[in-house]
VOLO-978247 format. One record per residue: y, x, z of N, C-alpha, C in turn; residue in three letters; residue number from 1. Coordinates in steps of 0.02 Angstrom, whole numbers, always signed. Example, Ala and Ser with C-alpha at 12.3 -4.5 7.8 and 13.67 -1.06 7.14 Angstrom:
% VOLO-978247
+--------+--------+--------+--------+--------+--------+--------+--------+--------+------+-----+
:    n.v :    n.u :    n.w :   ca.v :   ca.u :   ca.w :    c.v :    c.u :    c.w : rest :  nr :
+--------+--------+--------+--------+--------+--------+--------+--------+--------+------+-----+
:   -284 :   +660 :   +390 :   -225 :   +615 :   +390 :   -165 :   +660 :   +390 :  ALA :   1 :
:   -112 :   +642 :   +354 :    -53 :   +684 :   +357 :     +2 :   +645 :   +394 :  SER :   2 :
+--------+--------+--------+--------+--------+--------+--------+--------+--------+------+-----+
***
This chain:
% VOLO-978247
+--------+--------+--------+--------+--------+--------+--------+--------+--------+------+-----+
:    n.v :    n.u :    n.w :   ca.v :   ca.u :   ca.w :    c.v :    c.u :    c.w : rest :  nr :
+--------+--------+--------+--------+--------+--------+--------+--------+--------+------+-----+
:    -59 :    +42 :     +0 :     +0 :     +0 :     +0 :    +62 :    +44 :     +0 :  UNK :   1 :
:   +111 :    +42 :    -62 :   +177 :    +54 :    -59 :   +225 :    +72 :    +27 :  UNK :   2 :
:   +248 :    +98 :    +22 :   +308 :   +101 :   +107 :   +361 :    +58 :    +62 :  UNK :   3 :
:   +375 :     -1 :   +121 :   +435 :    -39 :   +105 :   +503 :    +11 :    +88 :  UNK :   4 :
:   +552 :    -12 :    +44 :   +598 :    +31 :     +2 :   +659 :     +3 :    +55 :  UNK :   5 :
:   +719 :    +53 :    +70 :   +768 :    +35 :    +69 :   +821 :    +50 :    +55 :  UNK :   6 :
:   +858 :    +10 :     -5 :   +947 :    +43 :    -29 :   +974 :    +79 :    +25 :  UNK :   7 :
:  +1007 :   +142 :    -20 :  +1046 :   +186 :    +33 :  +1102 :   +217 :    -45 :  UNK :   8 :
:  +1153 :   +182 :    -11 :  +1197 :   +221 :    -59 :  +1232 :   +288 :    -53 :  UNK :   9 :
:  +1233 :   +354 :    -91 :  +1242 :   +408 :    -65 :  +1336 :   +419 :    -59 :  UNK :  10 :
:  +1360 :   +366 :   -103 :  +1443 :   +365 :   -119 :  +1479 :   +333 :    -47 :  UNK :  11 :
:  +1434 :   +285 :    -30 :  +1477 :   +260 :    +56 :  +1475 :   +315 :    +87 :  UNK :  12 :
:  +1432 :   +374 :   +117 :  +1472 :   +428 :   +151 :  +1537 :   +454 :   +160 :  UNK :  13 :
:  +1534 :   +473 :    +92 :  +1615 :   +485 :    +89 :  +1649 :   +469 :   +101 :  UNK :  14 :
:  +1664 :   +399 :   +114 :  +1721 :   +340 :    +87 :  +1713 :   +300 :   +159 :  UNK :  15 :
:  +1677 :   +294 :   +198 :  +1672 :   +282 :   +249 :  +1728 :   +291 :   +278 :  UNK :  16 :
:  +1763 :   +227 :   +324 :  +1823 :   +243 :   +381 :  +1788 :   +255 :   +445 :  UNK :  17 :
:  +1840 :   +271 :   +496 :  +1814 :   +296 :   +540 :  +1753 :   +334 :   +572 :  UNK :  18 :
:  +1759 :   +344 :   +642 :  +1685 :   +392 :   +647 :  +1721 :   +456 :   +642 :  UNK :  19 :
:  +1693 :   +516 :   +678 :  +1696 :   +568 :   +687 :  +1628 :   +608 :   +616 :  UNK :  20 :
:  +1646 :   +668 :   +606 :  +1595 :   +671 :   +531 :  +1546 :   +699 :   +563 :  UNK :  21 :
:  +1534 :   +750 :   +610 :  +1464 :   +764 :   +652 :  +1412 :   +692 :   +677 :  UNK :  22 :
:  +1453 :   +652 :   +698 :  +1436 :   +576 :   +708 :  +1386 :   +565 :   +628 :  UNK :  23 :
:  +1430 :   +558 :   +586 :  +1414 :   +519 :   +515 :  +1357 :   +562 :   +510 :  UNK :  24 :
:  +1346 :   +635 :   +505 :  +1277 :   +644 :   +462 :  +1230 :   +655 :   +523 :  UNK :  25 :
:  +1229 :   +655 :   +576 :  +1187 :   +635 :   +642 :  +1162 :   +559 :   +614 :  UNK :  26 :
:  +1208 :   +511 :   +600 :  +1175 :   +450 :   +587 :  +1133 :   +453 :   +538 :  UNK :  27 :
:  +1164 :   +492 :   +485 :  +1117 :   +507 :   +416 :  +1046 :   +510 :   +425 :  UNK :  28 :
:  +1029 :   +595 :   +464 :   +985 :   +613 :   +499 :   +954 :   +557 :   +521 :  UNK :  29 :
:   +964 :   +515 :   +573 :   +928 :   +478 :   +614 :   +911 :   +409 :   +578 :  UNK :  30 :
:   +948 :   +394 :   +529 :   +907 :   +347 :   +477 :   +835 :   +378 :   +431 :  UNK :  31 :
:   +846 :   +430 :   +417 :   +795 :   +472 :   +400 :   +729 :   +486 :   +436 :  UNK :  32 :
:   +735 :   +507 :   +491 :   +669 :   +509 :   +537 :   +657 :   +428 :   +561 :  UNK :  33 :
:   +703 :   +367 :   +568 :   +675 :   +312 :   +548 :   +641 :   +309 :   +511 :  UNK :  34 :
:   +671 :   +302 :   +450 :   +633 :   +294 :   +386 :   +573 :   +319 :   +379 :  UNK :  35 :
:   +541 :   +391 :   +416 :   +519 :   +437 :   +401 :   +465 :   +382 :   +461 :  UNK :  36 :
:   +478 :   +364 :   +535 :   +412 :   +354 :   +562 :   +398 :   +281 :   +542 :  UNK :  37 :
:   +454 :   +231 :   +504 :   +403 :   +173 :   +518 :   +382 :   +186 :   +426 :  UNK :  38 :
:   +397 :   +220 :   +410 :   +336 :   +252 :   +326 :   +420 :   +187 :   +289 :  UNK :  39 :
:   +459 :   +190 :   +282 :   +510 :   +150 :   +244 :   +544 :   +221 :   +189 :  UNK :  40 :
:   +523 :   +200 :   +112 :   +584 :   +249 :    +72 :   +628 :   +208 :    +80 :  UNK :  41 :
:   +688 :   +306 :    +65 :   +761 :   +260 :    +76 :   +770 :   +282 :    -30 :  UNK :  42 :
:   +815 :   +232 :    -48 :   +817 :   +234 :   -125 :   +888 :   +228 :   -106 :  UNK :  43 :
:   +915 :   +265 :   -169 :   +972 :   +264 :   -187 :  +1003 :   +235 :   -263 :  UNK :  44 :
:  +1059 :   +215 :   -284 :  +1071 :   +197 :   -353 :  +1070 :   +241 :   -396 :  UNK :  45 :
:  +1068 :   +312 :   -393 :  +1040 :   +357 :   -432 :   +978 :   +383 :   -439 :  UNK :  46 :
:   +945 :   +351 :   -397 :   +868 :   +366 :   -423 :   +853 :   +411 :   -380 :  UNK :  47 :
:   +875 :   +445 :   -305 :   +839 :   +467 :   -255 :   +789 :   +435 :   -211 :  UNK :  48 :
:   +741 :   +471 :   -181 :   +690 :   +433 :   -168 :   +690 :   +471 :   -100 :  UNK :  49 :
:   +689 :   +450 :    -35 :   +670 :   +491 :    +33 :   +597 :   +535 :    +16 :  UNK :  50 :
:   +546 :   +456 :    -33 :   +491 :   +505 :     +1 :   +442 :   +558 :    -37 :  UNK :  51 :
:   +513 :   +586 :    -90 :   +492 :   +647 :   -146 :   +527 :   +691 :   -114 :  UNK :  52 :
:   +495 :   +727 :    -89 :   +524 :   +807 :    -60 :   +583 :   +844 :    -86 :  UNK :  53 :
:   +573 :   +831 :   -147 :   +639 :   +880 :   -201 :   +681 :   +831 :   -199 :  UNK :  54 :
:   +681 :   +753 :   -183 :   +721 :   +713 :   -181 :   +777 :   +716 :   -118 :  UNK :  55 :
:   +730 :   +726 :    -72 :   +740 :   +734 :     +6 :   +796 :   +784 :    +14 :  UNK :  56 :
:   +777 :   +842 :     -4 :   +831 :   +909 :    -12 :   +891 :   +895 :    -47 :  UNK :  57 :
:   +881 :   +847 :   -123 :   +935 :   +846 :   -134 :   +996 :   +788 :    -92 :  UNK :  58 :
:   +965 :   +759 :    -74 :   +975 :   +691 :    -26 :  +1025 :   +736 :    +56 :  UNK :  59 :
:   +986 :   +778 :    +61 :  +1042 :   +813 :   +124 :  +1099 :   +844 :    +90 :  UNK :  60 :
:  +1086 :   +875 :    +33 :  +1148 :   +923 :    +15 :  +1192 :   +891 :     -4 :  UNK :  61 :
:  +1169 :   +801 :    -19 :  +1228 :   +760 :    -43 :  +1249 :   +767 :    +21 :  UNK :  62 :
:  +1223 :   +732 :    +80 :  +1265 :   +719 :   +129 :  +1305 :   +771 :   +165 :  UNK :  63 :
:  +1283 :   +817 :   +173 :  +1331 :   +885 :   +162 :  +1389 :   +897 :   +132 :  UNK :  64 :
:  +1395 :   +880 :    +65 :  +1455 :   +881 :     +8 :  +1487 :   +847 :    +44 :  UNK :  65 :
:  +1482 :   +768 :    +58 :  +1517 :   +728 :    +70 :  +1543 :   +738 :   +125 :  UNK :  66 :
:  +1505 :   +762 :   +180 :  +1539 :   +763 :   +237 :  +1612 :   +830 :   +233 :  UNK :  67 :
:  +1596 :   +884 :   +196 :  +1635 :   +926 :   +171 :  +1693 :   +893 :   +162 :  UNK :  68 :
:  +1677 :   +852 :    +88 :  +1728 :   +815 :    +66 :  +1773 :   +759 :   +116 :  UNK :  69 :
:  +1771 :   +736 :   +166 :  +1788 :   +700 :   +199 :  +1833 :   +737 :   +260 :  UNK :  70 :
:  +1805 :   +799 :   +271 :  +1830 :   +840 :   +328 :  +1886 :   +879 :   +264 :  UNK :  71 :
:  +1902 :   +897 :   +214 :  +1958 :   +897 :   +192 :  +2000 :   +851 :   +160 :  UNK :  72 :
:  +1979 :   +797 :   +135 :  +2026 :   +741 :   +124 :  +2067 :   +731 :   +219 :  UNK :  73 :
:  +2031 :   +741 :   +244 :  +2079 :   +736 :   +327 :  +2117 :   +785 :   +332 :  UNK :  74 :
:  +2104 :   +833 :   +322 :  +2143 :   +902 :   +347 :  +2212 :   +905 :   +301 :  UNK :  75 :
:  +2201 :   +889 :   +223 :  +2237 :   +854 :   +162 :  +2289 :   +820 :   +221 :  UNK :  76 :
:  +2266 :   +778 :   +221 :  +2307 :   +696 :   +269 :  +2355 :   +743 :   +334 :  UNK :  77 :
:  +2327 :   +766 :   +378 :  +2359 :   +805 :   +415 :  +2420 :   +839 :   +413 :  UNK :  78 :
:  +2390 :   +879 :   +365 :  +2451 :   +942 :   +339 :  +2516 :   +892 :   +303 :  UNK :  79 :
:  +2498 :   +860 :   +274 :  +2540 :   +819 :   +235 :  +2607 :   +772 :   +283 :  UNK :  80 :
:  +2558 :   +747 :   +331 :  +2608 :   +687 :   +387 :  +2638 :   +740 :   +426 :  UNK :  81 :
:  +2610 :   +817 :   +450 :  +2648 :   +877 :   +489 :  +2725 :   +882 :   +431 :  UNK :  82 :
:  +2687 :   +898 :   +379 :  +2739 :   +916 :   +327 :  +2806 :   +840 :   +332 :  UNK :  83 :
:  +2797 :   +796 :   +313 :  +2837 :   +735 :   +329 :  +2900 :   +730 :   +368 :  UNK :  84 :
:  +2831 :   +751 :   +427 :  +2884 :   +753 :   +496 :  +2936 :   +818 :   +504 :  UNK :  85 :
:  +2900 :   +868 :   +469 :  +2968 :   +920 :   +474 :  +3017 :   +905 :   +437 :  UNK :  86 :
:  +3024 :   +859 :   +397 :  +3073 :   +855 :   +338 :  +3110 :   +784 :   +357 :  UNK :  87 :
:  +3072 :   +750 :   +428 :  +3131 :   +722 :   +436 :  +3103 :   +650 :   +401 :  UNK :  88 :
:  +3054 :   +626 :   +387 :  +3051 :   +576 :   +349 :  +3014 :   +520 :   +391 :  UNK :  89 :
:  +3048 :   +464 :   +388 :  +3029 :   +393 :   +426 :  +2953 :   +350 :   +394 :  UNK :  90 :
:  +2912 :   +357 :   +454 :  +2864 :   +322 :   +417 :  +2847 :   +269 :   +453 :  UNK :  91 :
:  +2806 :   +232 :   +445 :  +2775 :   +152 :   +462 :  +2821 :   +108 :   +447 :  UNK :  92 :
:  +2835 :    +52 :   +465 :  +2875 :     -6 :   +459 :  +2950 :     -7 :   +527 :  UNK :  93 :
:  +3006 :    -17 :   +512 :  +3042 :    -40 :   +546 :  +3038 :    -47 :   +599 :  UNK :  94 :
:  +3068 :    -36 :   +662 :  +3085 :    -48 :   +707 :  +3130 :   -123 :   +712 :  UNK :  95 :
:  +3093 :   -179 :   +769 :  +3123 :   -268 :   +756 :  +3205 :   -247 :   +772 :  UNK :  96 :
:  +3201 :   -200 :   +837 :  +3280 :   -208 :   +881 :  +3267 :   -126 :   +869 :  UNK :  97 :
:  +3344 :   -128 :   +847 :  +3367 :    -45 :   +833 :  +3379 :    -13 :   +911 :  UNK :  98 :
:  +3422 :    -62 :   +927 :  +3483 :    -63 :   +991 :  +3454 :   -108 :  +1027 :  UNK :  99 :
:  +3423 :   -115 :  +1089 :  +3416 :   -179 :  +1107 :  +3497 :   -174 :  +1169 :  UNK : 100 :
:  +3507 :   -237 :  +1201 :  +3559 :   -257 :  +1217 :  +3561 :   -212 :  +1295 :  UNK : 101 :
:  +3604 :   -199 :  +1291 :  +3620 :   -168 :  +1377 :  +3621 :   -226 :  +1424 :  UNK : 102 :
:  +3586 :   -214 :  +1489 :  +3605 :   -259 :  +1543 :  +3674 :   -249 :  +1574 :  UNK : 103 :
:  +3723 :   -309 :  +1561 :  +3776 :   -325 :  +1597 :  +3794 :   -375 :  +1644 :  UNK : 104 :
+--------+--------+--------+--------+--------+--------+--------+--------+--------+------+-----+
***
């Protein structure tokens, strides 16, 4: 008998909000040794398979890239809002009361 299949898309890593990225591929990991004891492949929309070995390898180094990729799209974000603020530039929305009223 087949091991029940389950979609795993390798592109949500990346793109994922929140979460710390040691977090994200710890979860990775631990869907994996799921997968791995109740006998479940994980499939992907490109045609990775958990339970082809050469699949498997390439299956971490995605999540690797991505997590890469994610820990500099932040650092990107960082430097950028540091940069902002030295130059003086107003961000978020408005303030309701500029001035609010003095007690007299």
């Amino acid at each position: 008998m087949a091991a029940p299949a389950v979609g795993v898309s390798r592109r949500a890593s990346s793109h994922e909000e929140g979460g710390s990225l040691g977090l994200r591929q710890l979860d990775f990991a631990q869907l994996v040794k799921r997968a791995n004891d109740y006998g479940w492949r994980l499939l992907d929309c490109e045609g990775g398979d958990s339970s082809d070995p050469n699949q498997r390898i390439v299956m971490d180094v995605e999540n690797s890239v991505a997590a890469e990729e994610k820990r500099r799209i932040s650092l990107r974000t960082k430097e950028r809002l540091a940069r902002a603020r030295r130059e003086g530039k107003v961000r978020g929305r408005p303030r309701l009361i500029t001035n609010p009223p003095s007690a007299a």
